[in-house]
TIRO-2110 file (N, C-alpha, C; in Angstrom, 1 decimal):
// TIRO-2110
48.0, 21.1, 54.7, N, 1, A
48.3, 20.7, 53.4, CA, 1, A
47.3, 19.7, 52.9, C, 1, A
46.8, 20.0, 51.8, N, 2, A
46.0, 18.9, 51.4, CA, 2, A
46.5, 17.8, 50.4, C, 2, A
46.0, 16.4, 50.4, N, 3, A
46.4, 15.4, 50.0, CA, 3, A
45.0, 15.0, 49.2, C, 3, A
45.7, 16.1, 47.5, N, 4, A
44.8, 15.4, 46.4, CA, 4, A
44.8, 14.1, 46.1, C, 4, A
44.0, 13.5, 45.2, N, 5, A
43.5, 12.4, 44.8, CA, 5, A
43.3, 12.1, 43.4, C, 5, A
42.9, 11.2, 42.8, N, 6, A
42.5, 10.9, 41.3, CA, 6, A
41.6, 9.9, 41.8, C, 6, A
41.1, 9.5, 40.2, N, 7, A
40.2, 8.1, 40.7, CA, 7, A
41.3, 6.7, 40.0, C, 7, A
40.8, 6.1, 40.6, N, 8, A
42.0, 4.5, 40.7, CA, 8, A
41.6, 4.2, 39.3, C, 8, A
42.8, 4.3, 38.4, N, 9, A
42.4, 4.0, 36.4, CA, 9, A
42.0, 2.4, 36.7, C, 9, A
42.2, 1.0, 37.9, N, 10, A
41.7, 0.1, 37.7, CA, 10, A
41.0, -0.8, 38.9, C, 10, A
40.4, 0.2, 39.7, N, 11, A
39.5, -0.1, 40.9, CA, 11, A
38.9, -1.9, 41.2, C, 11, A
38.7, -2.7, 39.5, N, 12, A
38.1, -3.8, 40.1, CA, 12, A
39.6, -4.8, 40.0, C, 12, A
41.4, -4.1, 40.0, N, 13, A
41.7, -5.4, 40.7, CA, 13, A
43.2, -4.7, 41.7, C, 13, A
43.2, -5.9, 42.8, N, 14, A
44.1, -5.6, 43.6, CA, 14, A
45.7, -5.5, 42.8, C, 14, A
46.0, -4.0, 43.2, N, 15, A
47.7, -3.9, 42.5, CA, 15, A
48.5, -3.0, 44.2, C, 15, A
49.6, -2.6, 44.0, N, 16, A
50.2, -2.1, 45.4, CA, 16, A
50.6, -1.2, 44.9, C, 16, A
50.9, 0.0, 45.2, N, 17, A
51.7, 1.2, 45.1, CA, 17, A
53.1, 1.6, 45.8, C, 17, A
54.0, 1.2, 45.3, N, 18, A
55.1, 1.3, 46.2, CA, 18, A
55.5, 3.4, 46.0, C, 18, A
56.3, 4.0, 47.0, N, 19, A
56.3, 5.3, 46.4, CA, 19, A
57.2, 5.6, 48.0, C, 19, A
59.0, 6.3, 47.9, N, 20, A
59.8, 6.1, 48.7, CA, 20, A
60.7, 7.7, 48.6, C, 20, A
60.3, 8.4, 49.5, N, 21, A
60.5, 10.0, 50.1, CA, 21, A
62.1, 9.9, 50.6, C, 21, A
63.4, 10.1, 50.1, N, 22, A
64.7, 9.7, 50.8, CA, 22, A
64.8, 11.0, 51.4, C, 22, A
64.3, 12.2, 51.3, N, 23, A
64.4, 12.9, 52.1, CA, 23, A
63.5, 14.0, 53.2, C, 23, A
62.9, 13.2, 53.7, N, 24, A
61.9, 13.8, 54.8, CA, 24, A
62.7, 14.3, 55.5, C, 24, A
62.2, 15.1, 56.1, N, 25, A
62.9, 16.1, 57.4, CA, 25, A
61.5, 16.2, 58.1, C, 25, A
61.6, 16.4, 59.4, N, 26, A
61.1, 17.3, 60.8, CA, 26, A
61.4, 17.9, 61.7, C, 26, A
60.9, 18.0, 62.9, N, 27, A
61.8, 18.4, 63.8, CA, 27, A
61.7, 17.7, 65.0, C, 27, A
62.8, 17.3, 65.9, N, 28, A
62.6, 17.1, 67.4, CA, 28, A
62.1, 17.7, 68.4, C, 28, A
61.2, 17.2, 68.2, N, 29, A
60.4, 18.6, 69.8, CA, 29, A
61.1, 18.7, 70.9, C, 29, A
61.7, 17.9, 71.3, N, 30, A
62.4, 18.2, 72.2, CA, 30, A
63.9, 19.5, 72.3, C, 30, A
64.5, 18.5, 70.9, N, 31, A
65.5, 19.3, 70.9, CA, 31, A
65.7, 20.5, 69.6, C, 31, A
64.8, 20.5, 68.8, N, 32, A
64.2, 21.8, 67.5, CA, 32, A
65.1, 21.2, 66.9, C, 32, A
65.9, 20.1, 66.6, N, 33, A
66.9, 20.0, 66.2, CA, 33, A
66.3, 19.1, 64.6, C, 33, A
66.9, 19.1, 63.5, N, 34, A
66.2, 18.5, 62.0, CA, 34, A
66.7, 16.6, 62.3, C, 34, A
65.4, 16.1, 62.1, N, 35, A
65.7, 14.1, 62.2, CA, 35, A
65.1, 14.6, 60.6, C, 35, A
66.2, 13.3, 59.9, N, 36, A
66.1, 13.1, 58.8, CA, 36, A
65.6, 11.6, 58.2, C, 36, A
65.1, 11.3, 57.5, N, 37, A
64.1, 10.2, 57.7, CA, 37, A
64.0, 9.2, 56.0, C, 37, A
63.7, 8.2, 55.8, N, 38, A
63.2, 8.2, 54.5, CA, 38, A
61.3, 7.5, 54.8, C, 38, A
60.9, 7.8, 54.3, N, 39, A
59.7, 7.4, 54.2, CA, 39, A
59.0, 6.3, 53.2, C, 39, A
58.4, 5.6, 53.5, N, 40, A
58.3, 4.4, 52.2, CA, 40, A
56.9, 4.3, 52.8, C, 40, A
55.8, 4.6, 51.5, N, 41, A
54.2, 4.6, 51.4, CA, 41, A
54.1, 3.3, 50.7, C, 41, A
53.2, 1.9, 50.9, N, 42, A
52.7, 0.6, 49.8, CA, 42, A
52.0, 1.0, 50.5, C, 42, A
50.7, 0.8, 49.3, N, 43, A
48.8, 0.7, 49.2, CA, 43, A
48.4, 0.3, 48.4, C, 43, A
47.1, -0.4, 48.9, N, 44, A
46.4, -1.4, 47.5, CA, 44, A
45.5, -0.4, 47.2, C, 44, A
45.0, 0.6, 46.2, N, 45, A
44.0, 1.4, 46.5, CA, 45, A
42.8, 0.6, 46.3, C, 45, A
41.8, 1.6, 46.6, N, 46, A
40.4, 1.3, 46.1, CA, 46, A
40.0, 1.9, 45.1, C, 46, A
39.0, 3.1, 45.5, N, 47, A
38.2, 3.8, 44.3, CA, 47, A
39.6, 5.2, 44.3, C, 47, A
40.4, 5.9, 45.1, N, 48, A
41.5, 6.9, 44.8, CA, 48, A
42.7, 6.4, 44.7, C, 48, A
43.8, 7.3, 44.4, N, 49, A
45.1, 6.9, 44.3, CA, 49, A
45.8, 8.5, 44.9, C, 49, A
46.8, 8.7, 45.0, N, 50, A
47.0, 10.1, 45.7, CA, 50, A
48.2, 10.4, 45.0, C, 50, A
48.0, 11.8, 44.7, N, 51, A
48.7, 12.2, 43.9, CA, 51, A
49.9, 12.6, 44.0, C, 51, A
51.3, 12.6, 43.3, N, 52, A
52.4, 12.7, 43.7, CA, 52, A
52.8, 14.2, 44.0, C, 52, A
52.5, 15.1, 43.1, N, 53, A
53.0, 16.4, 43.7, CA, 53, A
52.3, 17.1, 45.1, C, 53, A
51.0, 16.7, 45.5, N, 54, A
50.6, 16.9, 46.7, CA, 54, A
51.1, 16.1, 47.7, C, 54, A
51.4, 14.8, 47.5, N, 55, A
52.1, 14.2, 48.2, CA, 55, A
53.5, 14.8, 49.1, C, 55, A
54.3, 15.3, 47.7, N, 56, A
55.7, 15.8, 48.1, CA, 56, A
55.3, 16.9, 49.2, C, 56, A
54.5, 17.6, 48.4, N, 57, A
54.1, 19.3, 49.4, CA, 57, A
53.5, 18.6, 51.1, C, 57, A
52.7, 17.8, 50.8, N, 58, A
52.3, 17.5, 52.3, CA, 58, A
53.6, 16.9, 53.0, C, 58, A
54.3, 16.2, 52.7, N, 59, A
55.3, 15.5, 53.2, CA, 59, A
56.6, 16.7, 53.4, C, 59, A
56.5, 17.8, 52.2, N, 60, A
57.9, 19.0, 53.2, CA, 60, A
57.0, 19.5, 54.4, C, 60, A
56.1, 19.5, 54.2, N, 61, A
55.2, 20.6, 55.5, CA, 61, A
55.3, 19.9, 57.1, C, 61, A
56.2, 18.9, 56.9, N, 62, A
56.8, 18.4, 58.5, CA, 62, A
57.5, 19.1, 58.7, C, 62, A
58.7, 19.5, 57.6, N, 63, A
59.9, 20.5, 58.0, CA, 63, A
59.7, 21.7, 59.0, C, 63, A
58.6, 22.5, 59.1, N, 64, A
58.1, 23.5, 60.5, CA, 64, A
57.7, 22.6, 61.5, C, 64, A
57.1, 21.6, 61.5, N, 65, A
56.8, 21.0, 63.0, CA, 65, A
57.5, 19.6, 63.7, C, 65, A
57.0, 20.0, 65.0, N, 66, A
58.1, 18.7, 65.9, CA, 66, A
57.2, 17.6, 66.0, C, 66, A
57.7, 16.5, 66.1, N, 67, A
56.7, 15.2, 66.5, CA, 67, A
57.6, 14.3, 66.8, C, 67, A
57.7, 13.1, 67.3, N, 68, A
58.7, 12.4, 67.5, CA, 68, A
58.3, 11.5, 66.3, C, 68, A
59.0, 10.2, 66.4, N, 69, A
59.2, 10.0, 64.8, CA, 69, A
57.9, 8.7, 64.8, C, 69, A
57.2, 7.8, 66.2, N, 70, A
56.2, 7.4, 66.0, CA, 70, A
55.2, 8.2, 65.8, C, 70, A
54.8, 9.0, 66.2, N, 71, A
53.6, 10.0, 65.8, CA, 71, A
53.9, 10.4, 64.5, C, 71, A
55.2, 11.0, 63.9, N, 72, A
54.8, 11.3, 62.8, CA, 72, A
54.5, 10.3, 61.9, C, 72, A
55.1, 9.1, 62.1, N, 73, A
54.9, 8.1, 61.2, CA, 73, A
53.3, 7.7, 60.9, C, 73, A
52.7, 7.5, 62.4, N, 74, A
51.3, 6.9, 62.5, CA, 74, A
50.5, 8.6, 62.1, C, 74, A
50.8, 9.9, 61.9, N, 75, A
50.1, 10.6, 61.6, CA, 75, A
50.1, 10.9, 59.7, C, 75, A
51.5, 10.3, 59.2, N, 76, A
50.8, 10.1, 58.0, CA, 76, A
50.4, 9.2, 57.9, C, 76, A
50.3, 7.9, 58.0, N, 77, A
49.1, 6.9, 58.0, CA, 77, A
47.5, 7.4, 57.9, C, 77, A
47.6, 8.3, 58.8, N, 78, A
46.2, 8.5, 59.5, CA, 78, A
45.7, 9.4, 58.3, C, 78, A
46.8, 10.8, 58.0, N, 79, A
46.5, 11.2, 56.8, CA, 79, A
45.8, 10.9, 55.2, C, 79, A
46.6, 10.1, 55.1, N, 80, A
46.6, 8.9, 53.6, CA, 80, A
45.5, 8.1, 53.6, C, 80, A
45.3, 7.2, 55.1, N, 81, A
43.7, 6.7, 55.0, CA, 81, A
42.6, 7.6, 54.9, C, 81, A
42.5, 8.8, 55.1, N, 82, A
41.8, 10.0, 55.5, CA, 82, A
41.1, 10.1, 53.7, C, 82, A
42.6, 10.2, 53.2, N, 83, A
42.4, 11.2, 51.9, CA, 83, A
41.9, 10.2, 50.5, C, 83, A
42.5, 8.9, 50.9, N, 84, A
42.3, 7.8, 49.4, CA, 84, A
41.6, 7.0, 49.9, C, 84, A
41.3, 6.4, 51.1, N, 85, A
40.9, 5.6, 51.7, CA, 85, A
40.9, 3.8, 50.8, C, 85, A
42.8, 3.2, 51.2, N, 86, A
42.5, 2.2, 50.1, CA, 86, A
42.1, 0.9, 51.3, C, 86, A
42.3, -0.1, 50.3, N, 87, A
42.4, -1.2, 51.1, CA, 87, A
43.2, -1.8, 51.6, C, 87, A
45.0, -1.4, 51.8, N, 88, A
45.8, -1.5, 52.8, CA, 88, A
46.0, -0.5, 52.5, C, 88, A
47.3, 0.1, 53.5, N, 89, A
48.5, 0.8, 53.5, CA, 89, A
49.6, 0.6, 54.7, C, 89, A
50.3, 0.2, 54.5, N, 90, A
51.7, 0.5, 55.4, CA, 90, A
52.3, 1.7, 55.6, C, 90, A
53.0, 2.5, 55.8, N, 91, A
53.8, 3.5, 55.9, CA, 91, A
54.9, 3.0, 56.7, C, 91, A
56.1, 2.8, 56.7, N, 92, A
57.8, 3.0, 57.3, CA, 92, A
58.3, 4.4, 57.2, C, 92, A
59.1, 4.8, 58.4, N, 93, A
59.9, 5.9, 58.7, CA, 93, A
61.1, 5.4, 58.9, C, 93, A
62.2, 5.2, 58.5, N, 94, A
63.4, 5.1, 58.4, CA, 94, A
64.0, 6.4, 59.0, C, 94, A
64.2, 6.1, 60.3, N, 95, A
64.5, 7.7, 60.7, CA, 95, A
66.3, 7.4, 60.9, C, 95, A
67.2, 8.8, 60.4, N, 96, A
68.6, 8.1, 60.6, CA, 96, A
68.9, 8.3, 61.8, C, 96, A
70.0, 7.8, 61.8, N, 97, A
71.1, 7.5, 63.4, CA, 97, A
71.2, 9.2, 64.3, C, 97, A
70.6, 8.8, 65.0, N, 98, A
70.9, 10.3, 66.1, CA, 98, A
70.7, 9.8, 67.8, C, 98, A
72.2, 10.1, 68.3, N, 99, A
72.5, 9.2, 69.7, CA, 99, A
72.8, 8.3, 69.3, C, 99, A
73.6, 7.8, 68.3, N, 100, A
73.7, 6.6, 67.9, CA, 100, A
72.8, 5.2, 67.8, C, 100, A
71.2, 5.8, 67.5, N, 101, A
70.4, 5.3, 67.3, CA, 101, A
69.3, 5.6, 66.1, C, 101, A
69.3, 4.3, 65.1, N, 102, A
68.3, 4.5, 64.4, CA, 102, A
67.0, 4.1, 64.6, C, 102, A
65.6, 4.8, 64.3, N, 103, A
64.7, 4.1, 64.5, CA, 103, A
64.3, 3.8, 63.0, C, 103, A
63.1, 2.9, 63.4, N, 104, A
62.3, 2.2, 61.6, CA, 104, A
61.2, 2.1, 62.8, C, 104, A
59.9, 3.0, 62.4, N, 105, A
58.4, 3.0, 62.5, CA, 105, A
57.3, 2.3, 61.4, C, 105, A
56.5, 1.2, 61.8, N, 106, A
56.0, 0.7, 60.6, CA, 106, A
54.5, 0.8, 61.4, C, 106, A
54.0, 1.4, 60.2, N, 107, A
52.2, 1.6, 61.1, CA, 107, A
51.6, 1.2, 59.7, C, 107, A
50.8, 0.2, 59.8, N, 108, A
49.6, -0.6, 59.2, CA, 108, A
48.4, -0.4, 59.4, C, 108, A
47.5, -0.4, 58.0, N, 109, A
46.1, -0.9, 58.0, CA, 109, A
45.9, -1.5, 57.1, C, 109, A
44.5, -2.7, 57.8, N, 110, A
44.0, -3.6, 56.7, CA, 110, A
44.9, -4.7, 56.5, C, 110, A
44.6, -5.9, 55.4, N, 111, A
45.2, -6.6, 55.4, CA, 111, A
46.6, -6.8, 55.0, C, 111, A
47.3, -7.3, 55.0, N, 112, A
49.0, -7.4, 54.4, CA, 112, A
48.6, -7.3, 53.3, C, 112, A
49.8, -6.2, 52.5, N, 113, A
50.0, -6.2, 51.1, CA, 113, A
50.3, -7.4, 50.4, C, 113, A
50.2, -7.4, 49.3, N, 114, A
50.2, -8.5, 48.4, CA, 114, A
51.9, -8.2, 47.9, C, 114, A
END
C-alpha cells in the first residue's frame, strides 16, 4: 500500500499533526485470531504531510497480516518516516485487552513534539 503525500502548505514553521485510527485491526500470528487497536499518529512535518485517504487504505491493509503489536507499531513508524519524512513523529498502538491484558506501544523519532 502506498502512503501518498502533499507538500506541507507551511514548511517554514513548526505545527504537529494529531490524527487517531479507533479502529485498526490485524492479526495475531500466533493465534490468526483479530487484536483490535486504536492508533494515534503526532508529527511535526517538514517539506510533506501524508494524506488521509491513503493513510486509512494503508492502515486497513494490516487486516490480512499477523505481527505482534510492537512490530506492527514500530513498522508504521518506519513506514510514515519513509514516506513524509517530518521532523518528529510518534506513533501509539493502543492495542485492547486480550488475556486480560492491554498493551500501549509508543515508538518515536526525533525530538519531542511540541
Amino acid at each position: 500500500m502506498i502512503l501518498e503525500t502533499f507538500p506541507n502548505p507551511n514548511p517554514q514553521r513548526n505545527y504537529r499533526i494529531d490524527m487517531t485510527c479507533p479502529e485498526f485491526t490485524c492479526v495475531c500470528p500466533k493465534t490468526g485470531q483479530p487484536d483490535f487497536a486504536e492508533i494515534r499518529i503526532s508529527y511535526v512535518p517538514d517539506s510533506r504531510c501524508v494524506e488521509l485517504k491513503s493513510l486509512k487504505l494503508y492502515l486497513w491493509s494490516f487486516r490480512e497480516h499477523g505481527g505482534f503489536h510492537e512490530a506492527v507499531t514500530n513498522r508504521i513508524l518506519d513506514d510514515l518516516l519513509e514516506a513524509v519524512a517530518p521532523r518528529s513523529m510518534t506513533v501509539t498502538g493502543a492495542f485492547n485487552v486480550r488475556g486480560g491484558i492491554t498493551t500501549v506501544v509508543t515508538a518515536h523519532f526525533g525530538p519531542e513534539l511540541p
